[in-house]
C-alpha angles and dihedrals in degrees: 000000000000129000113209111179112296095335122091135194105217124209119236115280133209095266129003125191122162124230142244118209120257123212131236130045082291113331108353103124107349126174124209125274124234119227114230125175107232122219105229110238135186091219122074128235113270135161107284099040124062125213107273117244151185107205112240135198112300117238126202097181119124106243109293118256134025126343097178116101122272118183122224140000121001124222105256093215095068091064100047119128120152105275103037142320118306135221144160120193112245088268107048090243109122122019120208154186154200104203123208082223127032124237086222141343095286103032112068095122127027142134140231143229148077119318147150152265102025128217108257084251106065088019082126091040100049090044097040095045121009103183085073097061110109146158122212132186125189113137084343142349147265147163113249134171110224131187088205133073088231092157087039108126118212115267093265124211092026099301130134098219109094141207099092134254110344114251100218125226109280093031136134123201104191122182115162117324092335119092126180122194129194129225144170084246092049150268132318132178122189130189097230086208108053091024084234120143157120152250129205137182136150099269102024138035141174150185122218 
C-alpha cells in the first residue's frame, strides 16, 4: 500500500459496498440508502473519476436492529464480521467500522457517508461523489476520499442493505482502545490511548 498525500489506495475488503448519503444531524429526515457492490481500485476517487460500481438489488428496508436509545457500552460480538467490527448510524447515514488492521497508519477505524463542509483537499471529491467522503482515526485522524467501502459492513439477516448492525443512540462500540458512540448529533470515534478522533454528521465534521 502507498500513501500518496492525502490521498490512499486502499487494498480489497471483505466486502465492499459503496454508500449513498442519509439525511439530519444524525437521523432527522433521512432518506434510505441504496445499496450498490464497489470494484476495488488501486487509484483513489478524484474529481474526474467516479467510484466504479455494479448496481445491486435495491433495497427499500429501514437498517436492520434497533433504532430506539441504549445507554452505555455495546456488546462488540454482535458486530463481528470477518474483517472488523460493523456498524450503521440509526439513520443509515454513515456506515462504520473498527478493523482488525488498519489501511494505513492513521486509518484503522472511520465512517462513511455524506457531510459537510470538506476539507479544501477533497472539496471536488465530497461534493462529486459523496459516498467517498470519510474520517479515520488510528493514532491519529484525517479526512480521506475513498472509492471503496472499506468501512462498509456485510447486509445482515438476509437482507441486501449493507453497513452492518445499527449502533442506537446512546450507544458505545469499544474494541481495543477505539471506541465509537453513537448520538442524535452524530457519530464520533476516539482512540482512548492517543486521545485522536472524529466526529461526523451530515452537516459538520471534524478531526481532533
Amino acid at each position: 500500500m502507498q500513501i500518496r498525500g492525502a490521498r490512499i489506495a486502499v487494498v480489497p475488503c471483505a466486502v465492499a459496498l459503496a454508500l449513498l448519503a442519509g439525511c439530519g444531524d444524525d437521523d432527522k429526515g433521512s432518506a434510505t440508502p441504496t445499496s450498490s457492490s464497489v470494484v476495488p481500485s488501486s487509484h483513489p476517487v478524484s474529481s474526474s473519476a467516479a467510484p466504479t460500481t455494479t448496481p445491486a438489488t435495491t433495497s427499500s428496508a429501514a437498517p436492520t436492529t434497533t433504532r430506539g436509545p441504549v445507554s452505555g457500552p455495546v456488546d462488540p460480538a454482535q458486530y463481528r464480521q470477518q474483517m472488523g467490527y460493523y456498524f450503521q448510524s440509526p439513520s443509515g447515514s454513515f456506515l462504520c467500522a473498527i478493523l482488525d488492521q488498519p489501511i494505513d497508519d492513521n486509518a484503522q477505524v472511520g465512517c462513511q457517508g455524506s457531510t459537510s463542509p470538506a476539507p479544501a483537499e477533497f472539496k471536488d471529491c465530497w461534493s462529486k461523489n459523496p459516498q467517498a467522503s470519510t474520517l479515520a482515526v488510528s493514532a491519529h485522524s484525517r479526512a480521506l476520499c475513498l472509492n471503496q467501502g472499506v468501512f462498509v459492513g456485510a447486509p445482515i439477516d438476509g437482507g441486501n442493505r449493507g453497513g452492518g448492525r445499527v449502533l442506537p443512540y446512546g450507544g458505545m462500540l469499544t474494541v481495543g482502545p477505539f471506541t465509537c458512540d453513537s448520538t442524535e448529533s452524530g457519530v464520533t470515534c476516539t482512540n482512548g490511548t492517543t486521545g485522536a478522533g472524529f466526529k461526523i454528521a451530515r452537516e459538520t465534521n471534524r478531526t481532533f
